[in-house]
C-alpha positions in Angstrom: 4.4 -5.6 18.6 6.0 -8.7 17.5 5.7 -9.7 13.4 6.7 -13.3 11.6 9.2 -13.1 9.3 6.9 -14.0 6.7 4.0 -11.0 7.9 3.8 -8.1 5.7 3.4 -4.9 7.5 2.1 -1.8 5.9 2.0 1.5 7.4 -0.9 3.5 5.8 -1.2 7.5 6.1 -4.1 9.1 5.0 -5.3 12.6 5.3 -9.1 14.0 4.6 -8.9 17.5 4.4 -12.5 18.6 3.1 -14.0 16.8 5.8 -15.3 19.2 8.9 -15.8 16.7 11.8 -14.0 14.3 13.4 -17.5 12.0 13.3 -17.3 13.0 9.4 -14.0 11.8 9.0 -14.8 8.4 10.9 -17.4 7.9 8.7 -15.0 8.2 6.0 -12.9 6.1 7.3 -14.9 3.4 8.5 -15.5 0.8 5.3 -11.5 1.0 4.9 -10.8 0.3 8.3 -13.6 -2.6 8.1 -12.1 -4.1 5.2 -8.1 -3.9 6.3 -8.9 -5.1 9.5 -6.1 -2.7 11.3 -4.2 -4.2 14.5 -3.6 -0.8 15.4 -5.2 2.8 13.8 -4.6 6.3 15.2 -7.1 9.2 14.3 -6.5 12.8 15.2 -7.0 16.1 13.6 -4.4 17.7 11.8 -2.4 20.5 13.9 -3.7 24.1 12.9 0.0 25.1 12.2 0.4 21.9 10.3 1.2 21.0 7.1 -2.0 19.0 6.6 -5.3 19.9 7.0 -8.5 18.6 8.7 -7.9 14.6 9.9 -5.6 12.3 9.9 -5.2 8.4 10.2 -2.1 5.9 10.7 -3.3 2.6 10.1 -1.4 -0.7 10.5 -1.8 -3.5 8.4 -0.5 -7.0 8.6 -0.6 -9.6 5.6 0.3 -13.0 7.1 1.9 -15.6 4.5 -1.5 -17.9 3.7 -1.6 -20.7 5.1 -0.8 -22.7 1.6 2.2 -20.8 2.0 2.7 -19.7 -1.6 1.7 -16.1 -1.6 3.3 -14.4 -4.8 5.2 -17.3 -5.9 6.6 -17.7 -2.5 9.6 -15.4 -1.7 9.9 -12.3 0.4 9.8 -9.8 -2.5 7.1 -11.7 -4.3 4.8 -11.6 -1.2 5.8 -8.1 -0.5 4.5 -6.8 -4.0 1.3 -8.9 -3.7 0.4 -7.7 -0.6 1.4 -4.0 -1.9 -0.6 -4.6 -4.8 -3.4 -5.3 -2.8 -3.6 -2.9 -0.6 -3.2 0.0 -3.0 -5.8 -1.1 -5.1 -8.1 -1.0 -1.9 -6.8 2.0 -1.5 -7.6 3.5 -5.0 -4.2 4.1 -5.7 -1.6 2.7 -8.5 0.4 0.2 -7.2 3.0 0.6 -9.9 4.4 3.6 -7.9 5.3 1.7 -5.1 9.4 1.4 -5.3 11.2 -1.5 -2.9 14.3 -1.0 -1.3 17.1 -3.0 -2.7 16.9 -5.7 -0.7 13.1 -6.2 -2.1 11.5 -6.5 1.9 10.3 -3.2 2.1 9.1 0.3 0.2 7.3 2.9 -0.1 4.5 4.3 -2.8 4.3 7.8 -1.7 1.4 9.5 -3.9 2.8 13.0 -4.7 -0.2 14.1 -7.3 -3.1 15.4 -5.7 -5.2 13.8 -8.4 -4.0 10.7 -8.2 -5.7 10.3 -4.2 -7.6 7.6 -2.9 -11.2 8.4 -1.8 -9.7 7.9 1.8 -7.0 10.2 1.7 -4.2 7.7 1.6 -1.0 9.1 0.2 1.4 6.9 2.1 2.3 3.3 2.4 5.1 1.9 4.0 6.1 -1.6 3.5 8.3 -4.2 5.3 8.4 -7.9 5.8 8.7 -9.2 9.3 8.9 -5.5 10.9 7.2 -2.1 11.2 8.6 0.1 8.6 8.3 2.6 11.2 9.9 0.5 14.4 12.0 -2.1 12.4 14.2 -3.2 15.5 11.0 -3.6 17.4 12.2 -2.4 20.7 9.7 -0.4 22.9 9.5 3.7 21.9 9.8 5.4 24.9 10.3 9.2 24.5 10.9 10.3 27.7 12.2 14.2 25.8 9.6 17.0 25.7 10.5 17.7 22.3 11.0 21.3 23.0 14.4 21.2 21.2 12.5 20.8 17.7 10.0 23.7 17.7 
């Protein structure tokens, strides 16, 4: 997928664990999902042998710079921390974890207290202008390796 240099893109990781279905989870999920408006989301179900428990969803997000152009005062960090802002609070979660890289393009808030959830489970958001925090060069991910090597 190909981003403007002026798109936020915000990787959001959530994780239900009390839920018990996969069509409980979906329900969840399904106002957040409404209201983001995700160009892409993944849902599975946490591996047994996991680390997490019960469901999982990737969600990505795209903030494109308005069309006034003057998002957050108008530069990359400003428009980076608005968009965070936003989307944590959406979330139910504090933006004033979130920490930028040095550069001020991209971050991470990571929530590491339990209490401090979102009623969706999100405890990850990863933050980049003009990229995917997780695919920043933006070439195609082919993984042709069985993986076998890392169990």
């Amino acid at each position: 997928m190909h981003f403007s240099s002026d798109d936020v893109v915000c990787r959001v990781a959530c994780n239900l664990e009390q839920v018990h279905s996969a069509d409980e989870a979906m329900r969840s999920w399904l106002p957040l999902v409404s209201e983001l408006q995700p160009v892409s989301a993944a849902f599975e179900a946490a591996h047994p042998d996991g680390v997490r428990r019960g469901f999982l969803a990737d969600l990505l997000v795209v903030f494109p710079l308005p069309e006034d152009g003057t998002a957050g005062g108008g530069s990359a960090q400003s428009r980076l921390l608005a968009s965070v802002d936003r989307i944590a609070r959406q979330l139910g979660l504090d933006p004033a974890g979130f920490v930028a890289d040095g550069d001020g393009v991209g971050g991470v808030l990571d929530v590491k207290d339990e209490n401090d959830g979102s009623p969706y489970g999100a405890y990850l958001i990863l933050a980049l202008t003009g990229a995917d925090p997780l695919n920043p060069g933006g070439e195609e991910m082919d993984y042709e390796d069985t993986g076998e090597d890392l169990l």
